[in-house]
C-alpha positions in Angstrom: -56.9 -147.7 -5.2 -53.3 -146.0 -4.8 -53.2 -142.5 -5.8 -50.7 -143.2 -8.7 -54.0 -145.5 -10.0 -56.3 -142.8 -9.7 -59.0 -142.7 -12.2 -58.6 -139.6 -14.7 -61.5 -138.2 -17.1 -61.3 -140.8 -20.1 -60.6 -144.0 -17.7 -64.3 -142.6 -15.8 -65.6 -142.1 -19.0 -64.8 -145.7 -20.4 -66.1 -147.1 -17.1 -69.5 -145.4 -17.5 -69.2 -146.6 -21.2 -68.6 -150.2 -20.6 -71.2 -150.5 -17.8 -73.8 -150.1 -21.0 -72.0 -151.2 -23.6 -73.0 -154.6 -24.1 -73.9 -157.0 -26.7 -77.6 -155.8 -26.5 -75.8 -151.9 -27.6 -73.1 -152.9 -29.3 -75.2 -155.4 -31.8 -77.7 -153.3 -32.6 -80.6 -155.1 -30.8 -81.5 -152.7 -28.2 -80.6 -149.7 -30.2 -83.4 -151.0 -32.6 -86.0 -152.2 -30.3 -86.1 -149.2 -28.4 -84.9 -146.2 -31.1 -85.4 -147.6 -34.1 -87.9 -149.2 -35.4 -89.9 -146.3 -34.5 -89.1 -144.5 -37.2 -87.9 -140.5 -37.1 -89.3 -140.3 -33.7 -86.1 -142.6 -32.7 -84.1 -139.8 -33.0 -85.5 -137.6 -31.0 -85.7 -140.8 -28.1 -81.8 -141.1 -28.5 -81.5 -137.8 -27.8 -83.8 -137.8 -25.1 -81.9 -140.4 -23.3 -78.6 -138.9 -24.0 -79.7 -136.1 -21.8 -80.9 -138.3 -19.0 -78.1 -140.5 -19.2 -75.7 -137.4 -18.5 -77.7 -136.2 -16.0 -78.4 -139.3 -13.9 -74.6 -139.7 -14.3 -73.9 -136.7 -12.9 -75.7 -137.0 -9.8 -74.7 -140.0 -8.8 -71.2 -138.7 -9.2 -71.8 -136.1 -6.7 -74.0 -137.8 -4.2 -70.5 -140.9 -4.7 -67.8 -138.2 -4.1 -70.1 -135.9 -1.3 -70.6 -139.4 0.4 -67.4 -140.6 0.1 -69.3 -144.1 -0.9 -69.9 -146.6 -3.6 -73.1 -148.1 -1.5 -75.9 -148.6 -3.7 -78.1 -148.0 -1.3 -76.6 -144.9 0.4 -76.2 -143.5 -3.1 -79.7 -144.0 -4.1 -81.9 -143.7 -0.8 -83.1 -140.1 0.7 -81.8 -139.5 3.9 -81.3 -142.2 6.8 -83.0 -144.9 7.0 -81.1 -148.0 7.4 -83.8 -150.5 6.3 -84.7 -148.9 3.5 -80.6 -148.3 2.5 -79.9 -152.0 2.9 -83.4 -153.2 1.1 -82.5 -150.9 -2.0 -78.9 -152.2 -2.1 -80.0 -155.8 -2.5 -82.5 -155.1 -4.6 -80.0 -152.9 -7.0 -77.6 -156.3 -7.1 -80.4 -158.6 -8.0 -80.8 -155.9 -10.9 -77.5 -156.2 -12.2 -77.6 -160.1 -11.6 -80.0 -160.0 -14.7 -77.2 -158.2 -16.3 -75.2 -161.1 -16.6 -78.0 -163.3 -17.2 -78.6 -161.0 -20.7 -75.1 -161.1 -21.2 -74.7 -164.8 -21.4 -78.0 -165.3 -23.4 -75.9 -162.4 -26.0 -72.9 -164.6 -25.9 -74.8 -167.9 -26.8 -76.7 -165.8 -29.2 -73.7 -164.8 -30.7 -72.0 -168.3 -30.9 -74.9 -169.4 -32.4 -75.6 -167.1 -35.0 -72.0 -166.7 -36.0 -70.9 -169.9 -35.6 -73.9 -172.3 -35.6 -72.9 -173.6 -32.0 -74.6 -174.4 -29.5 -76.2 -171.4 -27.3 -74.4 -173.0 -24.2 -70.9 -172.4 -25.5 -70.7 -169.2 -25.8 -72.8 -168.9 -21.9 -69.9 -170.9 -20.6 -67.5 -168.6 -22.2 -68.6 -165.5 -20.9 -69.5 -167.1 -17.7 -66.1 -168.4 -17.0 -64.1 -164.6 -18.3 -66.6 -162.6 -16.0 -65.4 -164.7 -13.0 -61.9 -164.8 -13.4 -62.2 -160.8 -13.7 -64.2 -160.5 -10.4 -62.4 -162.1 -8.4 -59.4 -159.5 -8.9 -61.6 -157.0 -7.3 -61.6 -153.2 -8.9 -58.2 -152.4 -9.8 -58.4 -155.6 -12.1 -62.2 -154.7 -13.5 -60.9 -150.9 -14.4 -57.4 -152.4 -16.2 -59.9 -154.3 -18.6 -61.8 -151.5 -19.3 -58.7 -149.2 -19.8 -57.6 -151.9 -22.7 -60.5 -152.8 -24.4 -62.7 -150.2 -24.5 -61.1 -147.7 -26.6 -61.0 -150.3 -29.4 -64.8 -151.0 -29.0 -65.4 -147.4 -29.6 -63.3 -147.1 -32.5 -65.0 -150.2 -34.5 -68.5 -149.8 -33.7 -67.9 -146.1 -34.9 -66.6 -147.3 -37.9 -69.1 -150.1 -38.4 -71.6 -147.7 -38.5 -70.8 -144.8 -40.8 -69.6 -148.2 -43.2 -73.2 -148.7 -43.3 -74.4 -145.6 -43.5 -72.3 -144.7 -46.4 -72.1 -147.5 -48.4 -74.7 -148.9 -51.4 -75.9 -152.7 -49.7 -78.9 -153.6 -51.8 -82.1 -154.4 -49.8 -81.9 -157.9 -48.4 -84.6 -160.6 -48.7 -84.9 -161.1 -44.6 -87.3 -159.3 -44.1 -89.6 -159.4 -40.5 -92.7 -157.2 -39.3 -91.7 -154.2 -37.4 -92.8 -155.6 -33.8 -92.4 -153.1 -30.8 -92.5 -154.6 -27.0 -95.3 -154.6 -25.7 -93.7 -153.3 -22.5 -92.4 -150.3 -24.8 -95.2 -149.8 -27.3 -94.3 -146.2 -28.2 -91.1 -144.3 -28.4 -91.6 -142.2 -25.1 -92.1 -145.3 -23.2 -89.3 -146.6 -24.7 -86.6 -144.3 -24.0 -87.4 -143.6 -20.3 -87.6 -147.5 -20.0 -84.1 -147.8 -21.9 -82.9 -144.8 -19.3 -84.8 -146.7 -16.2 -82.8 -150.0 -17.2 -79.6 -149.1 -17.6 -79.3 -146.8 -14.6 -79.7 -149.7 -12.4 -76.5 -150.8 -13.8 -74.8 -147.4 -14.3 -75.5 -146.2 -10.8 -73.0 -148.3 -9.4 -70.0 -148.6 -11.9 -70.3 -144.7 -11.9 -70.1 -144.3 -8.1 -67.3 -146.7 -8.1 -65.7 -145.0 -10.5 -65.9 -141.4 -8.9 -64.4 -142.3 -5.8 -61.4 -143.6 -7.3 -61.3 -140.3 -9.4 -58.4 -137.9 -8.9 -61.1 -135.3 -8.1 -64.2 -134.2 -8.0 -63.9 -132.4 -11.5 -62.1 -135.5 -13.3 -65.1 -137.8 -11.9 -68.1 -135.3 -13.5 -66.1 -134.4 -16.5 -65.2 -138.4 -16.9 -69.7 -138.7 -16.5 -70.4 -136.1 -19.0 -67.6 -137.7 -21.5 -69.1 -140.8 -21.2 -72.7 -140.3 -21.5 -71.6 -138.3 -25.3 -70.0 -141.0 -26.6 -73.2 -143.5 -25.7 -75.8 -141.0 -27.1 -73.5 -140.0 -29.8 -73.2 -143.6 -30.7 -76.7 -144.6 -30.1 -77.4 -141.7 -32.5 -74.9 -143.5 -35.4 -76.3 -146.8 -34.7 -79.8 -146.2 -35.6 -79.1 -144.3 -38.4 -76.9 -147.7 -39.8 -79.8 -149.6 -39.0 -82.4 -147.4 -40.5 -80.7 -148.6 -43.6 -82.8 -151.6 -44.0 -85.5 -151.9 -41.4 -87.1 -155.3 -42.0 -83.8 -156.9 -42.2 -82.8 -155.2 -38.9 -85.9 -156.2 -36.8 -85.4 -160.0 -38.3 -82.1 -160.2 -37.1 -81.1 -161.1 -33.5 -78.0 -159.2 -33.7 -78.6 -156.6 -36.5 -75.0 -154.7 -36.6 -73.1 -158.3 -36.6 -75.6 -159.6 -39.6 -74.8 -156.2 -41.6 -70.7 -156.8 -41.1 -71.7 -159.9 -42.9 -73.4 -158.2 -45.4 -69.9 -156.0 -46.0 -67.2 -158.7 -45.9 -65.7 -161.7 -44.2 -63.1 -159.7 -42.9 -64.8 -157.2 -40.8 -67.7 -159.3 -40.0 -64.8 -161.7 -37.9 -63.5 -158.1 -36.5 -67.1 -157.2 -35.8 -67.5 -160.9 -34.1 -65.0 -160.2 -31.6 -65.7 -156.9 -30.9 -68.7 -158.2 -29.8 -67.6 -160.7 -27.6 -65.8 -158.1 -26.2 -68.5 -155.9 -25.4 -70.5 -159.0 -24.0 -67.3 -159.3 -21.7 -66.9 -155.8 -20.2 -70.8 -155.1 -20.0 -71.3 -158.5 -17.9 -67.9 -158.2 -16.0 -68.8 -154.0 -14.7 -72.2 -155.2 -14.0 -71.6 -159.0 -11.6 -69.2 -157.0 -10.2 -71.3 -154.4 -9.0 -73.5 -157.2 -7.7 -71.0 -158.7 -5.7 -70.4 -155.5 -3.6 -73.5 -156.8 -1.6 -71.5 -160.4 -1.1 -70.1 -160.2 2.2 -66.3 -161.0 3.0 -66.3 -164.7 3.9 -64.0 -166.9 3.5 -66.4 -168.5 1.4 -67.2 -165.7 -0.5 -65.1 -167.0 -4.0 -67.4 -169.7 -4.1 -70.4 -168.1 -3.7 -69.3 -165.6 -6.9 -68.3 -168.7 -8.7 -71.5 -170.6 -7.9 -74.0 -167.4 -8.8 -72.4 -166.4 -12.2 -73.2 -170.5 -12.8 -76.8 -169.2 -12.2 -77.2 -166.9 -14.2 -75.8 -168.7 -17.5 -78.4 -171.1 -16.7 -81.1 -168.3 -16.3 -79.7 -167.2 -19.9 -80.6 -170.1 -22.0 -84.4 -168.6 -22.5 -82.8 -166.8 -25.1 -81.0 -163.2 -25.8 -84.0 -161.7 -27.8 -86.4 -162.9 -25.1 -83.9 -160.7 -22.6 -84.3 -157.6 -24.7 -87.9 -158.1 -25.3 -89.5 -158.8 -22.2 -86.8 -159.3 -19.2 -85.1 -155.7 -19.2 -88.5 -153.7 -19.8 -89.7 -155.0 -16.2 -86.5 -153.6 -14.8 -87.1 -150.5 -16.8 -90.6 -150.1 -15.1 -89.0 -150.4 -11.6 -86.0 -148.6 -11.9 -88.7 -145.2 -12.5 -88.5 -145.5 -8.8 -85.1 -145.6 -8.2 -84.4 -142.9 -10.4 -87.1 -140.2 -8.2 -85.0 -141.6 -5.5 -81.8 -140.8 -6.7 -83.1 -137.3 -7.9 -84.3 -136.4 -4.3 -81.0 -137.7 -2.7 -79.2 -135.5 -4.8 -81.1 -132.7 -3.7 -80.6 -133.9 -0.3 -76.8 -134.0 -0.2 -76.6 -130.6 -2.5 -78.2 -128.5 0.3 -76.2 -130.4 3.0 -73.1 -129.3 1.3 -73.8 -126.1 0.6 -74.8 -125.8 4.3 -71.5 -126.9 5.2 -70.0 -124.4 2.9 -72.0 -121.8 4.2 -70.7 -122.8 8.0 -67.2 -123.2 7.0 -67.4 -119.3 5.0 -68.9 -117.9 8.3 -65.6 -119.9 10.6 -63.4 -118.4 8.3 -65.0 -115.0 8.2 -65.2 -114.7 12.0 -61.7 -115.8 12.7 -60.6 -112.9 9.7 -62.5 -110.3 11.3 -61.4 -111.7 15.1 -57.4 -111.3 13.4 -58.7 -107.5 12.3 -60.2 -106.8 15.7 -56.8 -108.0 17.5 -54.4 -106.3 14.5 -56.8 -103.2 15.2 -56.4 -102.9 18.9 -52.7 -104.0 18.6 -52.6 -100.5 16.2 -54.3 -98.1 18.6 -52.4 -99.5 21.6 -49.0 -99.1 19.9 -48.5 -95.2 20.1 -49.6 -95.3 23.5 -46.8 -98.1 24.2 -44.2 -95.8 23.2 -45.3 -92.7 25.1 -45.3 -95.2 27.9 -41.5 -96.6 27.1 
């Protein structure tokens, strides 16, 4: 990006927002399978994962801006191993292929229960905005964000506290309270929520740094953006905790209770969502097609994948949530110790390098005081001689 288009803290911070901020946060559903519907202990798995979140963040910040790289795999892998870098990397984009496939089950989900239309519609929709995004490249992907993000925010915030605060009588949908069976407690389920969703943070937030202005604005712009996620997470289960059977019935839980509020804010609340849906699967098919090599047939390659995965995406959103992004969870444990030793890794190189460039600069100070010192003593000596 031109320097002009740098990055600052609050465009990082949307970025790292948007790249989990999909339909599956933003509706509720993941929010309630994995916080919610275990009760108190939620709470305390919210804030569990706020931490982590910030953290992870962080470090791949660093290891982006230390690296001067957005490769998945040099950001993630230990040390130099080519096979391993290039193995990880692809592996990382099929991960954030079944991003989009989630995202265009939560768009026909969404069409579906909104509007009564067929699941395939609102696939197609998604399908077709993601690719007309990607193929702008970055500087496109980041203007999105910069617009439609902030609103996001603003109405899921005030969806929530709606709920909190107002008097909605209990409804008659009711369901059994039915954890994952992938996620059966609420430990397990936060560090599989964290596992998950690093796999698609990791390389919206390396992208993002290294179009920073600096290395501050790209870890302040990590931190900011992993509050408003936790803070928001936090909001979202308390909402929902409003009425618990009707939340675990519903396939989109904070869309059902705009419903429940009026007609008004449940159409705002409808295209907020599509909105989220939008910038969640558009951050995340991006990022896969880093690996897609320049080609001059690479357009149609983008256009013919994102085709796959609205076709993967007709088993159905809730089956996504459920099922699909737990077995990512349970893999991405091992990208995260890989992540955490890497950023060990590239800490100790730099303060190395530090440490080299302190002892340059401290010779060639003392070498000017031995010179400026000689040049002193010789001096009286020169004018006795003139």
């Amino acid at each position: 990006m031109k320097e002009n288009h740098k990055l600052g803290v609050l465009g990082v911070a949307l970025m790292y927002v948007g790249a989990i901020m999909g339909a599956g946060f933003a509706s509720g559903r993941e929010i309630w399978q994995y916080f919610g519907l275990f009760g108190v202990k939620g709470f305390i798995g919210v804030a569990v994962v706020g931490c982590l979140l910030m953290a992870i963040g962080v470090m791949t910040s660093r290891i982006a801006r230390s690296l001067h790289t957005n490769d998945m795999g040099k950001v993630i892998v230990p040390g130099n191993h080519p096979g391993l870098i290039e193995f990880v990397g692809y592996f990382m984009a099929i991960m954030l292929f079944t991003v989009l496939v989630a995202m265009s089950a939560a768009c026909g989900a969404l069409f579906h229960q909104q509007f009564g239309q067929s699941r395939i519609v609102g696939g197609m929709l998604i399908t077709a905005l993601v690719i007309l995004t990607v193929i702008g490249g970055f500087e496109r992907v980041a203007k999105v964000f910069r617009c439609i993000m902030p609103l996001l925010l603003c109405v899921v915030l005030s969806l929530s506290l709606i709920v909190i605060f107002s008097d909605l009588p209990k409804s008659s949908i009711q369901a059994e309270m039915a954890p994952s069976p992938f996620a059966p407690n609420w430990i397990l389920a936060a560090m599989i929520y964290v596992s998950y969703n690093i796999l698609a943070v990791i390389p919206i937030v390396a992208t993002a740094s290294i179009n920073a202005k600096n290395d501050r604005t790209a870890v302040t712009g990590t931190i900011l953006g992993a509050l408003f996620l936790g803070a928001l997470a936090f909001l979202l289960t308390m909402a929902m905790f409003r009425d618990m059977g009707f939340s675990q019935a519903m396939d989109m839980p904070m869309l059902a209770y705009s419903a429940r509020i009026s007609k008004g804010v449940n159409v705002l609340y409808t295209s907020v969502l599509l909105f989220a849906i939008y910038s969640s699967a558009t951050s995340n098919y991006y990022g896969f097609t880093t690996k897609i090599k320049p080609s001059p047939t690479r357009k149609l390659k983008i256009i013919l994948l994102a085709c796959l995965g609205f076709i993967f995406g007709l088993i159905g959103f809730t089956n996504v949530v459920a099922f699909v992004l737990p077995i990512e969870g349970l893999m991405g444990f091992v990208i995260i110790a890989m992540i955490t030793m890497n950023y060990r890794r590239v800490m100790k190189m730099d303060k190395k390098i530090a440490e080299e460039d302190s002892q340059i600069v401290s010779s060639q100070q003392n070498s000017s005081e031995d010179e400026h010192a000689k040049e002193t003593e010789n001096k009286p000596l020169k004018e006795e001689i003139s």
